[in-house]
N, C-alpha and C positions, 0 to 999 in steps of 0.2 A: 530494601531499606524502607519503602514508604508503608507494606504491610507490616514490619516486623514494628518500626515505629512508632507510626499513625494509626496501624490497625486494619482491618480488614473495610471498614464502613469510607477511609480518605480515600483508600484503593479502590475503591468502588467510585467514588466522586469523580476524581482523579481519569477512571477509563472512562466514567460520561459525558466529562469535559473535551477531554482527546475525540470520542463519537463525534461531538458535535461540531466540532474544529475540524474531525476531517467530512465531515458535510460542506460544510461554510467551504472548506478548500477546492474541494472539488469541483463547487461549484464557478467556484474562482479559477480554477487553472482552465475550466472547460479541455479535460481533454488535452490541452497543449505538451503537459511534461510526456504522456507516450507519444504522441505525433511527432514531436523535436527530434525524439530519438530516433527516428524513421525519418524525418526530415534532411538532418544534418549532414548526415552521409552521406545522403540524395545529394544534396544541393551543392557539396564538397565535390564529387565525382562529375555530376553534372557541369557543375558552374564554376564556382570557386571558393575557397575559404571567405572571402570578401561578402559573398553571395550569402552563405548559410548563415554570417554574420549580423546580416541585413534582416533574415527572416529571423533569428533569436530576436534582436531586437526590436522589431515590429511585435512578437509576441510576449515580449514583455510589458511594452504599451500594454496592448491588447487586456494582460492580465491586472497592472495596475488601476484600468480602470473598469473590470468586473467588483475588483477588490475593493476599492469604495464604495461600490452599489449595495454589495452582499454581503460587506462589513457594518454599514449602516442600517440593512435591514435586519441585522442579529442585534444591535446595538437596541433596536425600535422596541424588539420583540424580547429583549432579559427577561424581562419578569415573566411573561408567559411559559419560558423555557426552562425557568428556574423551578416553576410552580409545576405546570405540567409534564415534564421531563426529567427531569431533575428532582422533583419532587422536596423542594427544599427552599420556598419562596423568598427564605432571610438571603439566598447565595443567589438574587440577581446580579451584584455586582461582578459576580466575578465571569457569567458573560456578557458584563459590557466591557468586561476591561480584555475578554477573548478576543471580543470584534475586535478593535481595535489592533488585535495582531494578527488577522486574517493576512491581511498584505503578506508577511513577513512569511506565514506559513506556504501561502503559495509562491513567492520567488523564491524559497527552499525547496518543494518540489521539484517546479520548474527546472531551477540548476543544477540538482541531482542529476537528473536526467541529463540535460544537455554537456554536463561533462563528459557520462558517458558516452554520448551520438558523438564526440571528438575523441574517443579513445582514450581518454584521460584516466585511468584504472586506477592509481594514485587517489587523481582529485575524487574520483567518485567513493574509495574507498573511506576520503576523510570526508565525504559529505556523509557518510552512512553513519560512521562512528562519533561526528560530532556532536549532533544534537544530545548523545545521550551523553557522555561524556561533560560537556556544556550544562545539563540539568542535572549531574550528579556532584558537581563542582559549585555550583549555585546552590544546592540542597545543603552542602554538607556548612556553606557560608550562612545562611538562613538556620539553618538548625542551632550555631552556636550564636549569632549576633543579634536574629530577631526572635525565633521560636512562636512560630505564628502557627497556626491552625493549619491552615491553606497556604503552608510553605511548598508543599509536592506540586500544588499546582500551580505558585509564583514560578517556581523553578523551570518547568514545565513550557511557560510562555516565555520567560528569559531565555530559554533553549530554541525555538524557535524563532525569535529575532535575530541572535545571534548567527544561526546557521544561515539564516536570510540573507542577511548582509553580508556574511564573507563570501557563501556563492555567487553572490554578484559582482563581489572584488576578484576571484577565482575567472572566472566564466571568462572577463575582461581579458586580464593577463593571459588565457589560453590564447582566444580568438588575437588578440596582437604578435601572439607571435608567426601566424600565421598566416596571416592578411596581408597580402603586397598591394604598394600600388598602382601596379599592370594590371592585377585581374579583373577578367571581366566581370560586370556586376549585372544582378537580376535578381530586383527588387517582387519581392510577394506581396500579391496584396493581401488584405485582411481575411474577404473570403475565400481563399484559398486554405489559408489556413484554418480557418475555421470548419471550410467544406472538409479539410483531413481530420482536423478532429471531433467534429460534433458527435459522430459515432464510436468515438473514443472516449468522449466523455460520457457518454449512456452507459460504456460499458463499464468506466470507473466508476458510474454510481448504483448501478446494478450489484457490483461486485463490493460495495459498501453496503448495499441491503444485506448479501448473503454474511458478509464478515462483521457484521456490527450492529444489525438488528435487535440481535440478540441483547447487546449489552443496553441497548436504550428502550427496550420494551422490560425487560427485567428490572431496570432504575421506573417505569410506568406503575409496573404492577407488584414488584419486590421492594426490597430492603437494599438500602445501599450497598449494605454489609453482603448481601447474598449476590448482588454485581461486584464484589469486592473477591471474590470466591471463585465466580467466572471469567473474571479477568485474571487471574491467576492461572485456571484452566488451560484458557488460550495462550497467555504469556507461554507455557512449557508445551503447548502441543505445537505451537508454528518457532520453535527454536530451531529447524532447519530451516526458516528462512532468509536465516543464514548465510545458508548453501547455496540457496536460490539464486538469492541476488549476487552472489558472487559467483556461479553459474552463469547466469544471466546478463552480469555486467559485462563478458564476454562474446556471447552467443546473440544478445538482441541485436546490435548494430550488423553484426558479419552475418545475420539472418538477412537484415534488408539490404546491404552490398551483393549478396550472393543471389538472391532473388531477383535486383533487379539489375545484375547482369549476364543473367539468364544462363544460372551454372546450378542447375536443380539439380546435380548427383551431389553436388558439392553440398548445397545447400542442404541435402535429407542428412548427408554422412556427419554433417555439422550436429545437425537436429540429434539423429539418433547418439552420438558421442554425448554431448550435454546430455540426455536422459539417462544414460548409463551413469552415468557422474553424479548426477542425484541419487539416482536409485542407489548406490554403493556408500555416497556421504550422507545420505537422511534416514536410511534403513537403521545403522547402527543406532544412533540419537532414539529415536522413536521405541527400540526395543527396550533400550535403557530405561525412558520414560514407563514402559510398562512395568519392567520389573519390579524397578524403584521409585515409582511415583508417589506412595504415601510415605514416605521419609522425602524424598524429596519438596513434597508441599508442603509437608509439617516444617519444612525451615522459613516458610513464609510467617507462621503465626498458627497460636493455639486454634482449631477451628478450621484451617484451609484445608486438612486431610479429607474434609466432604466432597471436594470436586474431586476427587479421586476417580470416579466412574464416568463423570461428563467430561474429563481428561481423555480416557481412553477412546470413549466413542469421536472426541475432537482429533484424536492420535489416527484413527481410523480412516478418515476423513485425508491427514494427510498423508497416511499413505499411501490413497489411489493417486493423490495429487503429488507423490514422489515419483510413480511408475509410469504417469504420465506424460512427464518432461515439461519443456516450455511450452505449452499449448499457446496460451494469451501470446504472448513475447511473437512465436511463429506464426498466428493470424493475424495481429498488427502488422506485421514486419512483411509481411506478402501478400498485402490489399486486403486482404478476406475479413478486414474488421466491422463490416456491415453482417455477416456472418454472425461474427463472435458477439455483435451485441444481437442479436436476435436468439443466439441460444442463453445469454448471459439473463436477458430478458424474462424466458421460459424457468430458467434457475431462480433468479429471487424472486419472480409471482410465488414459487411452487415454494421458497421461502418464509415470503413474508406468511401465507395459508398456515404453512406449520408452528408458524412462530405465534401465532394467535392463538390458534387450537392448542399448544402444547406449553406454552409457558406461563398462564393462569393456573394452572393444575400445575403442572410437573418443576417448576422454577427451572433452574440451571441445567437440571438434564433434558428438560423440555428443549430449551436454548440449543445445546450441543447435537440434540439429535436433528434438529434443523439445520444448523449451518453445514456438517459432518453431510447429511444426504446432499446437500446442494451443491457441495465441494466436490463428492463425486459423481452427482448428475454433470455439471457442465465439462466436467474434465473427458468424460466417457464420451459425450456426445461431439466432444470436437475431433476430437483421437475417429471416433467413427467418420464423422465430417471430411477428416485430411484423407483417410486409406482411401474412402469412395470417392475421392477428388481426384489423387493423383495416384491412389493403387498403392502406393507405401504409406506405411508411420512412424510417427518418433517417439509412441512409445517402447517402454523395456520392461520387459519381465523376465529371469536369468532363465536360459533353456526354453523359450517358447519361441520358435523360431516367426511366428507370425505379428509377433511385436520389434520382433528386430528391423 
């Protein structure tokens, strides 16, 4: 809707806003939203529902007040962002009015997550589908009542707040009905929590270099319109992510139950199951994209049939990350996330390099052949990482017995 309506140049706007909100966020949730979900199960098994309740809410403190710090420093810095990022100095306002709803974005991660580390498959499935649903109900209100310019990305931050706030009315309601007043209770402190996520949060902003670089060095040195093209790209090449996270919504929590009670057959046959499962639900998509990608982008708008080939090599990309399985999810979930950001690390250096060298000259295929190589740089090196650890892995490839 926002390319066929707005065009390809809001779409472009539109994913440099979203870049920048998920910068501000990440840096806001530090890590918290995967560590919870590795946390709560812990603390459940360990201690008690009382207990994991205690650590959710200590780390929403926690994130409330990054949130002000790193909302107020985006707030300081609009124009800057606007002019040199954004390339569009008249649209400071609309990141100070971003800041502003940092909070909102990061206790919607946060809660996502922590619904699932409670098994909540339900609530997490409605925290996935809400925000967009939420921005697409907000868009269609703005479109007939106000018709503003920068309605995609009013809508956008209305979605955002909104998911905010019901996850933490969600979250609530879980943990109450859970919580007795016999259990024992053990309180986390801060760093504690912070010691399990800081390395989680390296590697969520590592893996924002690799996934998102792109769109903000293209909005530096391109046309908004030709970020509008690439965000298109990526929109159809990561629509198994789909799969992923509903994959995933499953397999991350009974990764760290099964890990850390010390049931490692259980735990690979988990791993390698989830891989299959991907490989079998993201293989079909991805073909489809090949065959039919230029009818299919052509429904975005006159003009978007040019990523047509920076689609493919980004389709490329996920296919080693379909045959690789949960790599990230399985190093979180089984201590090794000092690991995972050390190779996650070596992947966006080797990133950001190409994305300099390649997207001055090559624009959007410049982009895709960076993010595409880096997607199967780190996927390869952990898949190597797991076998020379523990002799098995969880990737799948149909009839090679040495990925099963």
């Amino acid at each position: 809707m926002v390319a066929r309506i707005y065009g390809a140049e809001m779409m472009g706007m539109l994913a440099i806003v979203q870049a920048i909100m998920m910068i501000a966020s990440i840096g806001t949730v530090f890590g918290t939203n995967v560590s919870i979900l590795r946390l709560i199960p812990e603390y459940i098994a360990k201690y008690s529902p009382t207990s994991a309740y205690k650590l959710y809410t200590n780390t929403q403190r926690f994130i409330f007040v990054l949130s002000v710090l790193v909302g107020a420093v985006l707030y300081l810095s609009a124009d800057w962002v606007a002019g040199n990022v954004i390339s569009r100095p008249e649209v400071g306002f609309l990141v100070e009015i971003t800041a502003a709803v940092v909070l909102f974005k990061a206790l919607m991660d946060l809660n996502t997550e922590a619904v699932r580390g409670l098994r909540q498959i339900r609530l997490y499935a409605l925290m996935q589908v809400l925000p967009h649903v939420t921005m697409l109900l907000t868009l269609l209100v703005l479109m007939v009542f106000v018709q503003n310019t920068y309605s995609a990305i009013y809508a956008q931050l209305v979605a955002w707040i909104v998911t905010g706030v019901i996850g933490i009315v969600l979250m609530r309601r879980a943990f109450k009905k859970r919580i007795r007043p016999e259990d024992d209770v053990y309180v986390p402190g801060y760093s504690h929590i912070i010691s399990i996520s800081a390395p989680m949060f390296m590697t969520a902003l590592m893996t924002f270099v690799i996934g998102q670089m792109g769109v903000l060095l293209l909005g530096m040195y391109r046309t908004a319109e030709e970020v509008g093209y690439y965000a298109a790209a990526v929109k159809l090449a990561t629509l198994t992510a789909f799969v992923l996270q509903a994959v995933n919504s499953m397999a991350a929590p009974k990764f760290s139950e099964l890990f850390h009670s010390g049931r490692m057959d259980d735990l690979f046959h988990v791993a390698r199951q989830s891989s299959k499962l991907i490989f079998w639900s993201t293989t079909p998509v991805l073909l489809v994209l090949v065959l039919f990608g230029k009818p299919i982008l052509s429904l975005f708008g006159e003009g978007f049939s040019a990523a047509y080939i920076p689609m493919l090599i980004l389709v490329a990309g996920q296919f080693v990350n379909s045959i690789s399985g949960s790599t990230g999810y399985f190093m979180n979930m089984t201590g090794n996330q000092h690991i995972f950001r050390n190779i996650m690390a070596v992947a966006s250096l080797l990133n950001l390099l190409l994305c300099f060298l390649l997207i001055p000259k090559y624009g959007i295929l410049g982009a895709s052949i960076a993010t595409a190589l880096c997607l199967a740089c780190w996927n390869m090196s952990i898949l190597l990482y797991i076998k020379t650890k523990y002799g098995r892995s969880i990737g799948y490839i149909p009839f090679m017995a040495s990925m099963a």
